[in-house]
N, C-alpha and C positions, 0 to 999 in steps of 0.2 A: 328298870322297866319304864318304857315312855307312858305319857298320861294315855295315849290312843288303846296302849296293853288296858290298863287297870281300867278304863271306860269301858273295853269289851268284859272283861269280866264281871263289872256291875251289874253292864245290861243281863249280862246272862245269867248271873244270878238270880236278877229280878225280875227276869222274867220265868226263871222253873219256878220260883217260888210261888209267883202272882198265877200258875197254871197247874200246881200243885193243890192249889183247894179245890177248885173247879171237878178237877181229875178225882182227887181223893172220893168225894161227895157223889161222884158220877161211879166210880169203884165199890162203893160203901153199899147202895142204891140195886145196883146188878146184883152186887155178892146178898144181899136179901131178898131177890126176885122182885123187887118194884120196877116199874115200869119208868123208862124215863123219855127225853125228847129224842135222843138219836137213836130206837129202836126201828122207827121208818129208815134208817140209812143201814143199822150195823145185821139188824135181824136177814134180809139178803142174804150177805156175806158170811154169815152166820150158818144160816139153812144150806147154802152151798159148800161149806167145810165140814158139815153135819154127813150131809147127803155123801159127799167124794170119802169119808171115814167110817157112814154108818151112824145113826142115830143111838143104832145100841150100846155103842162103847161109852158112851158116854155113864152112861147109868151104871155101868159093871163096875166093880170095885177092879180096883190096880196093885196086883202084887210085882212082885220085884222084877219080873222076866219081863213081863211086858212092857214096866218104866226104864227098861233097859234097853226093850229093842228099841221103844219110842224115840228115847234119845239119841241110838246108836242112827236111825233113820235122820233126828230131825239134824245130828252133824252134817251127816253124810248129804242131805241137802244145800245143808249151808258151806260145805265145801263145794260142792257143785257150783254154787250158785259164785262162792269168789273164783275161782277158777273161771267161770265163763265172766268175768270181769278185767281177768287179770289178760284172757287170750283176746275179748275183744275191745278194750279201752281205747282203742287209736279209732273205732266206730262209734264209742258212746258220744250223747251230747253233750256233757259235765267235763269231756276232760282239758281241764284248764289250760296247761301247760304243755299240752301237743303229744306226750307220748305215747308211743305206738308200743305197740305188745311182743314185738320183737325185742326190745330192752329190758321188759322184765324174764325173756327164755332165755335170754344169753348170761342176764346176773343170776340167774337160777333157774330150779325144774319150776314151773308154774305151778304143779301138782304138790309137790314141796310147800312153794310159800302159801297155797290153799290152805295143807293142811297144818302148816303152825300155825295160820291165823284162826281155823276152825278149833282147834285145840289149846289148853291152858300154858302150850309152850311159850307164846306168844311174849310173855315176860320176864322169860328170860334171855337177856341180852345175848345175842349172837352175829356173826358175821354173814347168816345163814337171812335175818330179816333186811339185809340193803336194797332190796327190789320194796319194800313197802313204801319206799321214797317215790315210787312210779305214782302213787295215787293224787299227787299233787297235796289238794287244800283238806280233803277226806279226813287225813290223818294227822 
């Protein structure tokens, strides 16, 4: 590995590390209901995911059906959501290396590499992930 490799992994090291107490403290601080400085920014964002699900779920206890659909929904978005990445990447502004989304429907179904990446198949090796090379720096 060149020195340029092992320099990137320092910084990045040292820098989850150095953003890891911050976070931790700031984590620690919520999950006790104290108040801290970014509640003027997150509370918003907050009250609008509160509001678009209901204030009341929150307080309901969570048996198994419902942590099931929750999750089965919140895949099912996050396959959505690559999926419309994978059809419109030759519009995004990040995409580095120019490819257009006709490359990754010809190396595969779009709906396909959505959902290996939404699900735990993802690691296992196959001939089936070649289109995840489409994402350029991403990956």
């Amino acid at each position: 590995m060149t020195a340029s490799g092992w320099l990137q992994i320092i910084i990045t090291l040292a820098a989850i590390f150095l953003l890891s107490i911050p976070t931790g403290r700031y984590m620690a601080r919520i999950n006790m209901g104290q108040k801290t400085r970014f509640d003027r920014f997150f509370d918003p964002i907050d009250n609008a995911i509160y509001f678009l699900i209901g204030r009341k779920v929150t307080s309901q206890a969570m048996n198994w059906k419902v942590y099931a659909f929750h999750m089965l929904a919140t895949n099912m978005a996050m396959a959505l959501i690559i999926y419309a990445v994978y059809v419109l990447q030759d519009h995004l502004p990040l995409n580095q290396l120019g490819f257009s989304a006709e490359l990754c429907l010809n190396l595969g179904d779009g709906v396909n590499q959505a959902a290996n990446l939404a699900s735990s198949t993802t690691s296992i090796p196959s001939r089936n992930l070649a289109p995840l090379t489409t994402f350029g720096n991403w990956f």
